[in-house]
gemmi code that builds the backbone of each chain (N, CA, C; Angstrom):
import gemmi

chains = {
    "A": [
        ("UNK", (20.747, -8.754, 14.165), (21.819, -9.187, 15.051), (22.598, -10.316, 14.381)),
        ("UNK", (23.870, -10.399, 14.677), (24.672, -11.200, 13.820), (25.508, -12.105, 14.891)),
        ("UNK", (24.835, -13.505, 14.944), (25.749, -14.206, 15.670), (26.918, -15.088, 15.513)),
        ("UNK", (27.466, -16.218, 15.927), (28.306, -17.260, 15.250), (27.654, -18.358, 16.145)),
        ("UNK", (27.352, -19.111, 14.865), (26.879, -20.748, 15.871), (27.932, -21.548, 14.964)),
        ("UNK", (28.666, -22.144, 16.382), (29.745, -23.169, 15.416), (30.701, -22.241, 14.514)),
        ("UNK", (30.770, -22.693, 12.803), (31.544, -22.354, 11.950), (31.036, -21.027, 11.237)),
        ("UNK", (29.578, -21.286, 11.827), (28.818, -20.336, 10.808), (28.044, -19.173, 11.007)),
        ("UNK", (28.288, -18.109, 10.569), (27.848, -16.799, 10.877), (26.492, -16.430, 10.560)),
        ("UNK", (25.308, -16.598, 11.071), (24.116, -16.335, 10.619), (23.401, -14.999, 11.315)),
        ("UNK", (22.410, -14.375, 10.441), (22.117, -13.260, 11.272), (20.568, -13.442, 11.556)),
        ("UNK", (19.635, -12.619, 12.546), (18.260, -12.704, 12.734), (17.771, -11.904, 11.917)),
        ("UNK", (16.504, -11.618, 10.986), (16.283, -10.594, 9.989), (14.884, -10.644, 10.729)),
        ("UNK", (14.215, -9.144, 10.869), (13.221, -8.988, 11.072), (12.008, -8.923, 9.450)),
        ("UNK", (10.805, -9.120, 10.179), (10.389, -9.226, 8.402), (8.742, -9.143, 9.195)),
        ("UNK", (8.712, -7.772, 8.197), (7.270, -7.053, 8.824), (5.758, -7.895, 7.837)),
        ("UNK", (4.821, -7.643, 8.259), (3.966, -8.599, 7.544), (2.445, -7.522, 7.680)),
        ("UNK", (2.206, -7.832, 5.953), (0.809, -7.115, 6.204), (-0.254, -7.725, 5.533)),
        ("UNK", (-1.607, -7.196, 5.410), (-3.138, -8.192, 4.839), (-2.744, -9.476, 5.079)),
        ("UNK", (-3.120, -10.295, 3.569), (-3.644, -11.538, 4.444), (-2.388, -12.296, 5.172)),
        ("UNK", (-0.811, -11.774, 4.273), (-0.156, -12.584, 4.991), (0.003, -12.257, 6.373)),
        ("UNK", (-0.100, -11.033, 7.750), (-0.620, -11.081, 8.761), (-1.332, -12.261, 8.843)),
        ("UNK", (-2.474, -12.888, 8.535), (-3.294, -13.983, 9.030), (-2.648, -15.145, 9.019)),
        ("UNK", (-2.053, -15.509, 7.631), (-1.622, -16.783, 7.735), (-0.878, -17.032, 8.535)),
        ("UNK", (0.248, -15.894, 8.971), (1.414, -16.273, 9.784), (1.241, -15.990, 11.237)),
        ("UNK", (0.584, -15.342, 11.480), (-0.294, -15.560, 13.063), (0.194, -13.918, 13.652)),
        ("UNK", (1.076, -13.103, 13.172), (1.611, -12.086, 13.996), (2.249, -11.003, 12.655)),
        ("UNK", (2.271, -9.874, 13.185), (2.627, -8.513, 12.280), (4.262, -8.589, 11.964)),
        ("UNK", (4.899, -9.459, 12.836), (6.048, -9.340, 12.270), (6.543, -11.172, 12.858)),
        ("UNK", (7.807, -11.358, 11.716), (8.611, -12.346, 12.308), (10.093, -12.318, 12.424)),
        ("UNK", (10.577, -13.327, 12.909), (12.108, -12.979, 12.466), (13.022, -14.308, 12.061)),
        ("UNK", (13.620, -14.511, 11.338), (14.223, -15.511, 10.588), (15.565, -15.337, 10.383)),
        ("UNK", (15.828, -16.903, 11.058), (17.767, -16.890, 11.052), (18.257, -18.092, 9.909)),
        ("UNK", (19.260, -16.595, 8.832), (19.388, -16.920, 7.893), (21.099, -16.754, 8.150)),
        ("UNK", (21.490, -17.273, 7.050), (23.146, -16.571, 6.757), (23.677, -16.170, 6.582)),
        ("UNK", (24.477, -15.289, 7.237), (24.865, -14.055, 7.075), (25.021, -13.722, 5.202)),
        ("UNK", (24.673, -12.658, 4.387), (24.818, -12.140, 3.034), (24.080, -12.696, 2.414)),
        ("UNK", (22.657, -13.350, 3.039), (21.351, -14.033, 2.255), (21.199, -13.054, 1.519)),
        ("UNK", (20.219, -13.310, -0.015), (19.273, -12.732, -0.353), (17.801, -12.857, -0.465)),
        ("UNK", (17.116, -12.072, -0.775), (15.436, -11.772, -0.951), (15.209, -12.891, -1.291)),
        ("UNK", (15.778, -13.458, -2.503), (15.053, -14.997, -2.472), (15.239, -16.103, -1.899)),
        ("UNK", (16.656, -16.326, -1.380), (16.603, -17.374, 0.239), (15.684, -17.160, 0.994)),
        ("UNK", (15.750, -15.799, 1.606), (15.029, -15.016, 2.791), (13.171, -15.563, 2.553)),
        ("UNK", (12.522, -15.903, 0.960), (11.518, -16.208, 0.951), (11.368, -17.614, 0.789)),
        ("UNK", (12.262, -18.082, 0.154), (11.904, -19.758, 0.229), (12.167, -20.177, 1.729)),
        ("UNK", (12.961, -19.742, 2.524), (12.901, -20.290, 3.817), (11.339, -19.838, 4.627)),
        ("UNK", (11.250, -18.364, 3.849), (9.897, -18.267, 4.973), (8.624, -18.998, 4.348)),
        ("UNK", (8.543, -20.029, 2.861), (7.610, -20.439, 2.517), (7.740, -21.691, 3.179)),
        ("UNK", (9.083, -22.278, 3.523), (9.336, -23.536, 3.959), (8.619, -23.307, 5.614)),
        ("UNK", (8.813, -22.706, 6.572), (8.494, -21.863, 7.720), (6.832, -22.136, 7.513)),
        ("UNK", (6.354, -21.447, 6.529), (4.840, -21.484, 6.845), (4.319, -21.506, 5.204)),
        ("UNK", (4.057, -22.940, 5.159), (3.843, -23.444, 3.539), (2.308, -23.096, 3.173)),
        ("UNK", (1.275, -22.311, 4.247), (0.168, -22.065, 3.474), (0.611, -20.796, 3.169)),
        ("UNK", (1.633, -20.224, 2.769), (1.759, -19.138, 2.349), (1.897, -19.268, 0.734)),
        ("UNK", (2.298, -20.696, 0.565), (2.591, -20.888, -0.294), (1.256, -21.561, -1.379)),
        ("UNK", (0.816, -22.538, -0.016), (-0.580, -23.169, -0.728), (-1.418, -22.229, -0.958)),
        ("UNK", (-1.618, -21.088, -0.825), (-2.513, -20.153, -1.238), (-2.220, -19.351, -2.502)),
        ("UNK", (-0.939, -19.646, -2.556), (0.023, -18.965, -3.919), (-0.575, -17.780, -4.037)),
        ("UNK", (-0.125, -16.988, -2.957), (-0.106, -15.561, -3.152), (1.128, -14.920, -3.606)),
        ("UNK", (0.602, -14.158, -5.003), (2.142, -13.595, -5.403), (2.771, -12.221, -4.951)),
        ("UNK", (2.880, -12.757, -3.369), (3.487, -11.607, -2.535), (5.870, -11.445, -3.043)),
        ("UNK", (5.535, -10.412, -2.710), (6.766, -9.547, -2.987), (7.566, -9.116, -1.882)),
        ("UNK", (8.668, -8.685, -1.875), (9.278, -8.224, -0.799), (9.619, -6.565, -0.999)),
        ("UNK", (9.983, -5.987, 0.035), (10.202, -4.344, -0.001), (11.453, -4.703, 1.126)),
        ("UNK", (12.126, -3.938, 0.631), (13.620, -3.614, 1.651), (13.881, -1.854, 1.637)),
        ("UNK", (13.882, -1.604, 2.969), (13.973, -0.305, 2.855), (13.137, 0.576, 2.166)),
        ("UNK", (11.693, 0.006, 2.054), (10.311, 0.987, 1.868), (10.738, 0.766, -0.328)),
        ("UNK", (11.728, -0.191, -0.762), (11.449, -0.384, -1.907), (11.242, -1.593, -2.347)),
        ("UNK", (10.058, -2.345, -3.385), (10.308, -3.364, -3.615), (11.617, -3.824, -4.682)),
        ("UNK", (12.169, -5.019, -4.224), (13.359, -5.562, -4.756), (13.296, -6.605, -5.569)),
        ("UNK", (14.105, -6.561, -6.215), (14.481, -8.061, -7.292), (15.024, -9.445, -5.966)),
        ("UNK", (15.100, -10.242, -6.192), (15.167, -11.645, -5.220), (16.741, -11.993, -5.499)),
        ("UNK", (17.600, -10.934, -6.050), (18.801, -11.173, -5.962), (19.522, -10.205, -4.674)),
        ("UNK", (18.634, -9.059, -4.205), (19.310, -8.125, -3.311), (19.701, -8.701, -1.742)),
        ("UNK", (20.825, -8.760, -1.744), (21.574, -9.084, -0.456), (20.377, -8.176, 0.594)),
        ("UNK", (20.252, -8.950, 1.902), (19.829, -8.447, 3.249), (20.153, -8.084, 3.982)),
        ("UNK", (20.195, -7.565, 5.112), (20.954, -7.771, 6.899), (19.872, -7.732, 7.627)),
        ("UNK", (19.828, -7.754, 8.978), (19.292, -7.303, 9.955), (19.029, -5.725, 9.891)),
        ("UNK", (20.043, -5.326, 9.299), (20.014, -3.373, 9.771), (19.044, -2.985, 8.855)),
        ("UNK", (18.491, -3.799, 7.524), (17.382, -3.181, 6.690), (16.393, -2.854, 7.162)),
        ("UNK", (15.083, -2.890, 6.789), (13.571, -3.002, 7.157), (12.852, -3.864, 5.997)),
        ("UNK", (12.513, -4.870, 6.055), (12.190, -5.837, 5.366), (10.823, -6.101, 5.556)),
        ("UNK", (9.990, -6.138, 4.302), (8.347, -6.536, 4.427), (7.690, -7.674, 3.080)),
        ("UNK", (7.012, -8.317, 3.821), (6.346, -9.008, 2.837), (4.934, -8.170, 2.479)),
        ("UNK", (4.802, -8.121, 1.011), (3.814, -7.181, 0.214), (2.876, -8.048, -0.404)),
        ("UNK", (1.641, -8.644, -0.123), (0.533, -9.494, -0.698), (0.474, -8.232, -1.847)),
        ("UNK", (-0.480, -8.672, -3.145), (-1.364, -7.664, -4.276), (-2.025, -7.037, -3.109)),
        ("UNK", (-2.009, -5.445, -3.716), (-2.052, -4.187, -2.908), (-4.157, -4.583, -3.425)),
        ("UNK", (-4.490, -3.841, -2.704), (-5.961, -2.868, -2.948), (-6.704, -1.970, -2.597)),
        ("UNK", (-6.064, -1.291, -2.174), (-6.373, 0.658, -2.012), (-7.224, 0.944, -2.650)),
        ("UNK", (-8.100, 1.999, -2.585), (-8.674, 2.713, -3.274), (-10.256, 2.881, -2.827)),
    ],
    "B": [
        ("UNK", (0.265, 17.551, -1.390), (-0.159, 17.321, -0.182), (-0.490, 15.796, -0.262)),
        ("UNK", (0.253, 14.822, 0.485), (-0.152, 13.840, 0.756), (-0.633, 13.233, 2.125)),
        ("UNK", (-1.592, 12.300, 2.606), (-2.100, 12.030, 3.770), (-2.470, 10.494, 4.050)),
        ("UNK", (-2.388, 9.902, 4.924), (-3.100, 8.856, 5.205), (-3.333, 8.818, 6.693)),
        ("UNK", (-4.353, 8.445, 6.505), (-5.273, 8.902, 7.885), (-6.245, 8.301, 8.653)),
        ("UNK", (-6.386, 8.084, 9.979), (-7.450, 7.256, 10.417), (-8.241, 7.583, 10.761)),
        ("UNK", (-8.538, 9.252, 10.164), (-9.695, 9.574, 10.426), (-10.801, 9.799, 9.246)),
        ("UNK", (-12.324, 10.483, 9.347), (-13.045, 10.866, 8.218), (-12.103, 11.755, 7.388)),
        ("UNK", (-12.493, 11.634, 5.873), (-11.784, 12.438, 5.218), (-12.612, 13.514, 5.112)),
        ("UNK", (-12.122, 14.798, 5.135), (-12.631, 16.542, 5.559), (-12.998, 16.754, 3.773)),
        ("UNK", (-13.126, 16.786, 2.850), (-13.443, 17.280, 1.638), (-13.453, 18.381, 1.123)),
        ("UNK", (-14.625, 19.479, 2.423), (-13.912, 20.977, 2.472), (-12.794, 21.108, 2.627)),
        ("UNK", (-12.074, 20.763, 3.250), (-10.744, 21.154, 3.983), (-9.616, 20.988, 2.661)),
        ("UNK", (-9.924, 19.751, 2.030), (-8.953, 19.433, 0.680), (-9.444, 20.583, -0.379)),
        ("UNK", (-10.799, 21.053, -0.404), (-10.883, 21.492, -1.681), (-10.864, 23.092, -1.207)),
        ("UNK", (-10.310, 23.373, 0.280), (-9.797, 24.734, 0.691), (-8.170, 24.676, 0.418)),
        ("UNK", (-7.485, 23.474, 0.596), (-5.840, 23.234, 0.750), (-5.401, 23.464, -0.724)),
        ("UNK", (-6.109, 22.869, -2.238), (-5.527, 22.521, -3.143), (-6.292, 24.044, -4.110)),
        ("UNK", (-7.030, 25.020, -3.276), (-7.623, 26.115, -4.495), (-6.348, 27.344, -4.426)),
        ("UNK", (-6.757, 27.989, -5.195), (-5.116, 28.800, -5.506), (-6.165, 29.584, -6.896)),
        ("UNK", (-5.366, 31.279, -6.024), (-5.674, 32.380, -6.967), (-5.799, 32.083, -8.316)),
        ("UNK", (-4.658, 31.776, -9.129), (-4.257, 31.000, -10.703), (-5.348, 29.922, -11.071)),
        ("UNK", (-6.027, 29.535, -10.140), (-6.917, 27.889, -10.492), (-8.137, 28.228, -11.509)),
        ("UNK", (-8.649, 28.104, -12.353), (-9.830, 27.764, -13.035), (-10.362, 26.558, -13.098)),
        ("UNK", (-9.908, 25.547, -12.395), (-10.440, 24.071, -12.548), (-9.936, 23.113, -11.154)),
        ("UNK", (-10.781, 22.619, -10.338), (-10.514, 22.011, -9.518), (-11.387, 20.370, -10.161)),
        ("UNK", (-10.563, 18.877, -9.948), (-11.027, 18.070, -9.808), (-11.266, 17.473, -9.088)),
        ("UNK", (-11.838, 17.064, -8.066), (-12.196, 16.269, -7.253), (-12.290, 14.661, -7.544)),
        ("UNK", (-11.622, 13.325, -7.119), (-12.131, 12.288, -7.216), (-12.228, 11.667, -5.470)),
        ("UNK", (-13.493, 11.093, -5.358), (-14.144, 11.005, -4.391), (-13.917, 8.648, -3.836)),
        ("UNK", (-13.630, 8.349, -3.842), (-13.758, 7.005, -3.476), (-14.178, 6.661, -2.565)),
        ("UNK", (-15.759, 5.888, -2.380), (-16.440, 5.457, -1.021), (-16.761, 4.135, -1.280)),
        ("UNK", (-17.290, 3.702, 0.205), (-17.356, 2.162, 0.349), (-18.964, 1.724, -0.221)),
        ("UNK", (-18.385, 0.446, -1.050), (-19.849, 0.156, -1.650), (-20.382, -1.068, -0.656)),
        ("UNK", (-21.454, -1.093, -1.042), (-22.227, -2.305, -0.448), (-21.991, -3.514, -1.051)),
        ("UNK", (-21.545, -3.479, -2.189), (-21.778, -5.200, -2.341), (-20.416, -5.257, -3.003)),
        ("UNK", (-20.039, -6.227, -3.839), (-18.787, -6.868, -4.615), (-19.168, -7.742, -5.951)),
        ("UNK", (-18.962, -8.697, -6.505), (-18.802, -9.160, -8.165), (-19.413, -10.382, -6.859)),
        ("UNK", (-19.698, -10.539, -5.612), (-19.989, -12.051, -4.870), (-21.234, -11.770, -4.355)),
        ("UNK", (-21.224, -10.649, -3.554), (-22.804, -10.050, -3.291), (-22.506, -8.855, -2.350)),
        ("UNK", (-23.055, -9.759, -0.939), (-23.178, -7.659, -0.331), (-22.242, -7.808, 0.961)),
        ("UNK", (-21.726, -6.488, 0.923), (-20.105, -5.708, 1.716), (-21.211, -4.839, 2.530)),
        ("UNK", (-20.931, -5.510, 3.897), (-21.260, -4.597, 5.155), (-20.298, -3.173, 5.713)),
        ("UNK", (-19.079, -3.686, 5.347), (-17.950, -2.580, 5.944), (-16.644, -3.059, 5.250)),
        ("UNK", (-15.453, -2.275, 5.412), (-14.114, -2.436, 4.929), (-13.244, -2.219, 5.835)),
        ("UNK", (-11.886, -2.888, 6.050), (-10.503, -2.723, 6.801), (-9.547, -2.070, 5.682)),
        ("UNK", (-9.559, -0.954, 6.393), (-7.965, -0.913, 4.983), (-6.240, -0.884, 6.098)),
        ("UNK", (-5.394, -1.391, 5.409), (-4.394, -1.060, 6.399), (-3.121, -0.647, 5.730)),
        ("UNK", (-2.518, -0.036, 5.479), (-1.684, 0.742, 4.731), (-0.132, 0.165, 5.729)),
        ("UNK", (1.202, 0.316, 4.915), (2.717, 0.210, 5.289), (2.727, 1.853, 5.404)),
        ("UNK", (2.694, 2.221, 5.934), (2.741, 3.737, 5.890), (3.432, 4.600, 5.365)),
        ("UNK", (4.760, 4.426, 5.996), (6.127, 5.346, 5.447), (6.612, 4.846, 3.935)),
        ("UNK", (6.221, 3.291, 3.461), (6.417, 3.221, 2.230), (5.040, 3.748, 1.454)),
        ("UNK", (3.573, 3.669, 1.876), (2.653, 4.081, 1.060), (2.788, 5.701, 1.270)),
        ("UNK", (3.123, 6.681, 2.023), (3.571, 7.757, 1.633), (4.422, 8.235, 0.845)),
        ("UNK", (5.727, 6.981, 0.665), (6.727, 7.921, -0.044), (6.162, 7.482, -1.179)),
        ("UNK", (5.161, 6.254, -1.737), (4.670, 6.259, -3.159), (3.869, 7.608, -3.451)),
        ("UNK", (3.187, 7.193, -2.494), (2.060, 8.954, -2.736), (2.480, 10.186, -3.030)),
        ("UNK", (4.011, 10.230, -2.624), (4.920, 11.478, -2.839), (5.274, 11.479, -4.131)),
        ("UNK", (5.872, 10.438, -4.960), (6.190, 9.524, -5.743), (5.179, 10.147, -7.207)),
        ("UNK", (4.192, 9.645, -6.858), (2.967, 9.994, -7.731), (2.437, 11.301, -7.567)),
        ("UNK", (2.577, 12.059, -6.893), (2.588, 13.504, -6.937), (3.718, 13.955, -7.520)),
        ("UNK", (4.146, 13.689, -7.259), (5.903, 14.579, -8.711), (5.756, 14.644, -9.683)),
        ("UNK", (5.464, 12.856, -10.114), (5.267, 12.565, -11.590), (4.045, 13.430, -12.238)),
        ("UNK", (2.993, 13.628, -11.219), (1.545, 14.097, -11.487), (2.183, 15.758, -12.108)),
        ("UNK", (2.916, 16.240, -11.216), (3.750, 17.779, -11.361), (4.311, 17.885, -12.596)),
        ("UNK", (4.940, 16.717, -12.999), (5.790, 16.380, -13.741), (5.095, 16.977, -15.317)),
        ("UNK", (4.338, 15.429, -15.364), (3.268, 15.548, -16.726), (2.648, 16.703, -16.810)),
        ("UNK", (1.987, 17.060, -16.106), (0.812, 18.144, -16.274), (1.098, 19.298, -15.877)),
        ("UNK", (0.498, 20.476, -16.233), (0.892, 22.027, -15.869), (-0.424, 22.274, -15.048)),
        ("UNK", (-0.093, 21.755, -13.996), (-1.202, 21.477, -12.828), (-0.798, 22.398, -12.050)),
        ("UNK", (-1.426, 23.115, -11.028), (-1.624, 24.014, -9.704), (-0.760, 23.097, -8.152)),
        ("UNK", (-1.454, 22.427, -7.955), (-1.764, 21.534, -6.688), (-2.362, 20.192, -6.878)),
        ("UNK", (-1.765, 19.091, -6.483), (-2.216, 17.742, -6.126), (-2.446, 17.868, -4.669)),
        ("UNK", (-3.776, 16.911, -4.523), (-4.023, 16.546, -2.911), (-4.000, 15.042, -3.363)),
        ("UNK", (-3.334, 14.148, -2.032), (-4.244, 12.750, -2.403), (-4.010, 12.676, -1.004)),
        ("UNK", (-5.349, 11.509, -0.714), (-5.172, 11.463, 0.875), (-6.396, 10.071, 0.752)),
        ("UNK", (-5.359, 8.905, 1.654), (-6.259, 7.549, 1.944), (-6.811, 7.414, 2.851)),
        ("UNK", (-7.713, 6.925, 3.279), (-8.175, 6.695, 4.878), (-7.573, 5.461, 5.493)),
        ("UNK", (-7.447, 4.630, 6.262), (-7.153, 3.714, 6.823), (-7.821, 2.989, 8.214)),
        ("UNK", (-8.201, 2.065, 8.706), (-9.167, 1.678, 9.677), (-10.286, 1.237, 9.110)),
        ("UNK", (-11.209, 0.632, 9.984), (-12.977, 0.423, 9.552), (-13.422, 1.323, 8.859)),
        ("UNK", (-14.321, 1.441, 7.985), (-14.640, 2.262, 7.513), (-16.229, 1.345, 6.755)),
        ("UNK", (-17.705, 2.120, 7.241), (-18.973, 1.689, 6.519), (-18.903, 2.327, 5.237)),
        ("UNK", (-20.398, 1.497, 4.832), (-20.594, 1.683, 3.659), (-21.289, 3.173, 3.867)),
        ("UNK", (-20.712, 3.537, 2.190), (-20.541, 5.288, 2.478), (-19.739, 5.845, 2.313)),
        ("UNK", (-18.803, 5.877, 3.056), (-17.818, 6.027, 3.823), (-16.342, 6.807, 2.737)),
        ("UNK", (-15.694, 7.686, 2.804), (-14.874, 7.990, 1.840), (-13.571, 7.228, 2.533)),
        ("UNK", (-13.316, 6.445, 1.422), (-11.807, 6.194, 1.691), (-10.791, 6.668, 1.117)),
        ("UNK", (-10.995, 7.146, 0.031), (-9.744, 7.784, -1.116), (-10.587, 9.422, -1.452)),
        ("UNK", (-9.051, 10.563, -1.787), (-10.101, 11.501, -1.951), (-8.485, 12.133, -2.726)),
        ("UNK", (-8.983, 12.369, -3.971), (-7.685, 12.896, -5.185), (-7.962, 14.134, -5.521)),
        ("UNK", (-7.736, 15.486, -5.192), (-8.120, 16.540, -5.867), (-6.549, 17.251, -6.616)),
        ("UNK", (-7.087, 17.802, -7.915), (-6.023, 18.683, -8.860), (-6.550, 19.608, -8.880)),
        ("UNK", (-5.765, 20.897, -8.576), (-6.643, 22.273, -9.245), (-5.366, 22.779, -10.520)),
        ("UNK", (-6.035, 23.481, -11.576), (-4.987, 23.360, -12.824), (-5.805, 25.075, -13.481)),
        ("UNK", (-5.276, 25.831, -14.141), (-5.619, 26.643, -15.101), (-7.112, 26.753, -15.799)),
        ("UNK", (-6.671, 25.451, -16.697), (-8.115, 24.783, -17.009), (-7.983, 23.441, -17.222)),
        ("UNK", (-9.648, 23.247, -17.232), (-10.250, 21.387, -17.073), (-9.343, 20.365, -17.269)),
        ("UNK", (-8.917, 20.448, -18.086), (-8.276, 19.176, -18.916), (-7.371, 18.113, -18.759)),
        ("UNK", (-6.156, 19.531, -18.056), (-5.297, 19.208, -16.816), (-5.216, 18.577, -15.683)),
        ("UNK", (-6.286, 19.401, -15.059), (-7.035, 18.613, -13.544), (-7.296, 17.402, -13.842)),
        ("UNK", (-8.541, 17.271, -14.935), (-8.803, 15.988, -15.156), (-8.287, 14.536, -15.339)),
        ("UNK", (-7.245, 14.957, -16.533), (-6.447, 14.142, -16.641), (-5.184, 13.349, -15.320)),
        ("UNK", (-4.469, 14.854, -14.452), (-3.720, 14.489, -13.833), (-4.602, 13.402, -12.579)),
        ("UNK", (-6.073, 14.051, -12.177), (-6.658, 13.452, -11.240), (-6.454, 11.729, -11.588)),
        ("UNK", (-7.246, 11.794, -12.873), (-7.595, 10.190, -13.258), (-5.592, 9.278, -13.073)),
        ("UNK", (-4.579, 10.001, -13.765), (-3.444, 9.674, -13.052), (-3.146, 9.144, -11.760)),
        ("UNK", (-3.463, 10.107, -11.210), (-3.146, 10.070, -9.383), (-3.850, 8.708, -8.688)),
        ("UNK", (-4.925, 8.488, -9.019), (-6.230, 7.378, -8.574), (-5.533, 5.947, -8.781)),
        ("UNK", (-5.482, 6.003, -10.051), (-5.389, 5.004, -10.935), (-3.867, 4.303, -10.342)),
        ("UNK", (-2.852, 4.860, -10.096), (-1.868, 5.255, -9.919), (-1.352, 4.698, -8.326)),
        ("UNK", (-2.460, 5.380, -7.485), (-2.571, 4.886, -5.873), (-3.190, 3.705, -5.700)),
        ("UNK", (-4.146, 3.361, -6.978), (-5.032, 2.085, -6.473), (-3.962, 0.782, -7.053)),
        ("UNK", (-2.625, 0.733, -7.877), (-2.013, -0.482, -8.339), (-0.539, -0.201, -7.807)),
        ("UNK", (-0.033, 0.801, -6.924), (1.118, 1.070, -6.560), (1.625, 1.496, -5.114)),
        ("UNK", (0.825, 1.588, -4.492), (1.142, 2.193, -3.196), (0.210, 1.155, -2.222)),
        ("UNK", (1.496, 0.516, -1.259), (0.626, -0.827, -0.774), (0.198, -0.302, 0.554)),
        ("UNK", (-0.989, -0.488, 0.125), (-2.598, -0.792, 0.865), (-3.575, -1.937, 0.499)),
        ("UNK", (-3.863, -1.968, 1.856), (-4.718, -3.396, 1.256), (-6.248, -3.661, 2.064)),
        ("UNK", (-7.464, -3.511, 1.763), (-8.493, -3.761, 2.214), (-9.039, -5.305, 2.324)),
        ("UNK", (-9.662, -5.537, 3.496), (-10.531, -6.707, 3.322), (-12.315, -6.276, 3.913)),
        ("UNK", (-13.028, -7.084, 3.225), (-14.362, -6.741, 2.730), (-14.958, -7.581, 3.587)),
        ("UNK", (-15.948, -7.401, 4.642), (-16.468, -7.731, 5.552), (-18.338, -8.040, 5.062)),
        ("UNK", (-18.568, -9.008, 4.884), (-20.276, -9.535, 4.672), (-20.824, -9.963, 6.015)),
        ("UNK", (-22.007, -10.285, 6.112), (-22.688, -10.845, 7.251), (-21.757, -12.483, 7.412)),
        ("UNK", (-21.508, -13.455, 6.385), (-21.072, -14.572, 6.403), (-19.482, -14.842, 6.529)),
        ("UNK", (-18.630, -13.897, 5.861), (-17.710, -13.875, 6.088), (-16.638, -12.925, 5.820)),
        ("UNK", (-15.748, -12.651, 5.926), (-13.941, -11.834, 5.727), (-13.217, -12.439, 4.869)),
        ("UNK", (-13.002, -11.315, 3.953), (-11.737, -11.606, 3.046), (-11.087, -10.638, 2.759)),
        ("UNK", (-9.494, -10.631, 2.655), (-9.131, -9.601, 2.363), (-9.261, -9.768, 0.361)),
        ("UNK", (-8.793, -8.376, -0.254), (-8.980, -8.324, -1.671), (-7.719, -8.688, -2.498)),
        ("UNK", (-7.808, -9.781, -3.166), (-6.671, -9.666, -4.028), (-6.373, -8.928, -4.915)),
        ("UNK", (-5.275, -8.241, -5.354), (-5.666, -6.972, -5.999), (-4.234, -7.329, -7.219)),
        ("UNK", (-3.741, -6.064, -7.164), (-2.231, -5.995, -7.812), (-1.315, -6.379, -7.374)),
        ("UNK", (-0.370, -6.959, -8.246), (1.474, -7.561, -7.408), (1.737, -6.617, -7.751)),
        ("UNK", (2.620, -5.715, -6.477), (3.686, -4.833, -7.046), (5.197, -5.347, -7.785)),
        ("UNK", (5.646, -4.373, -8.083), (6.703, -4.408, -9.209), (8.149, -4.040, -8.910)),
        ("UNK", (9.261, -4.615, -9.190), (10.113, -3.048, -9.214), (9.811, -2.022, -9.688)),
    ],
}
model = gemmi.Model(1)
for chain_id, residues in chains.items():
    chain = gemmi.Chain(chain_id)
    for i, (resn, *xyz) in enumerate(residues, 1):
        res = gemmi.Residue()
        res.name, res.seqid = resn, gemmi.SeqId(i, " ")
        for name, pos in zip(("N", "CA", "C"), xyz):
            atom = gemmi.Atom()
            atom.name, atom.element = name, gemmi.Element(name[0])
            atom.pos, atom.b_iso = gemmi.Position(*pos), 0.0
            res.add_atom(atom)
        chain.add_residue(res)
    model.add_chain(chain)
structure = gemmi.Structure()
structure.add_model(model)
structure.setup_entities()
């Protein structure tokens, strides 16, 4: 969703969450109001600023937009599907 | 044929789906839950899979598997949920002409699902829960 507060156009981004980062952050998904034409790597330094044991644990989690993982330069919206990806272990 | 599933994995059922008139070689790779870890001993496992993205990898790695090898049929299929020790969680079958094929594409497919397609288990002891740190994915 894309609102205007004041001068400035920011949008809500949903941002799905799985393993441990589920735990740290308390819930399967969150949502974070960024500015409108953020990218992947705003979108994560704000959510490390948001919840810094994500950070103190220095997990080298990744992002996926649209079921692909991305470089930290790819522009966002709301209309994507956005996930944070901890190291996988399947098998 | 790809699957992820919250139920037991069927084994007959895969190694009825992936046989084919042409086949001389079926591989089977089997992945179950162990008891212990490199720390000590694993009572049970959580696995929890992104779904629609760990399928379209699984799809992903079946092409390529098509791709390389002059293979018959790929199966791969994960489990997802609790799961004891025992327990199959991963189950990779190739059927191919002959051995070599199967073999090879199988050890592909495994290898392949276990550093690329996000899933993620945590390992349950009498003392405590952790999930596994494993692989960073990539572009």
């Amino acid at each position: 969703m894309t609102t205007t507060t004041g001068d400035r156009d920011t949008d809500l981004i949903k941002v799905k969450l799985f393993g441990i980062s589920t735990e740290i952050v308390g819930k399967r998904e969150m949502t974070v109001r960024v500015p409108v034409g953020t990218t992947v790597g705003n979108l994560k330094k704000k959510i490390t600023k948001m919840y810094p044991s994500l950070d103190v644990v220095n997990i080298p989690f990744v992002f996926a937009v649209n079921h692909r993982v991305v470089s930290e330069d790819v522009p966002v919206t709301h209309l994507d599907e956005i996930a944070i990806l901890p190291p996988v272990s399947g098998g | 044929m790809i699957r992820i599933t919250d139920n037991a994995i069927d084994l007959n059922k895969i190694l009825i789906d992936i046989s084919d008139n042409s086949a001389g070689a079926i591989t089977l790779f089997v992945g179950t839950v162990r008891d212990h870890n490199s720390h000590g001993h694993v009572s049970a496992l959580y696995y929890e899979a992104y779904k629609k993205m760990a399928e379209d990898i699984m799809a992903e790695i079946e092409k390529e598997v098509l791709r390389k090898w002059n293979i018959i049929k790929f199966s791969a299929t994960h489990r997802i949920g609790n799961l004891k020790v025992r327990e199959i969680s991963v189950a990779v079958a190739v059927s191919s002409e002959h051995r070599n094929e199967s073999f090879e594409a199988c050890k592909y497919g495994i290898d392949n699902i276990k550093t690329r397609v996000p899933i993620w288990k945590k390992e349950y002891s009498d003392a405590s829960e952790n999930w596994v740190t494993g692989v960073s994915l990539h572009e």
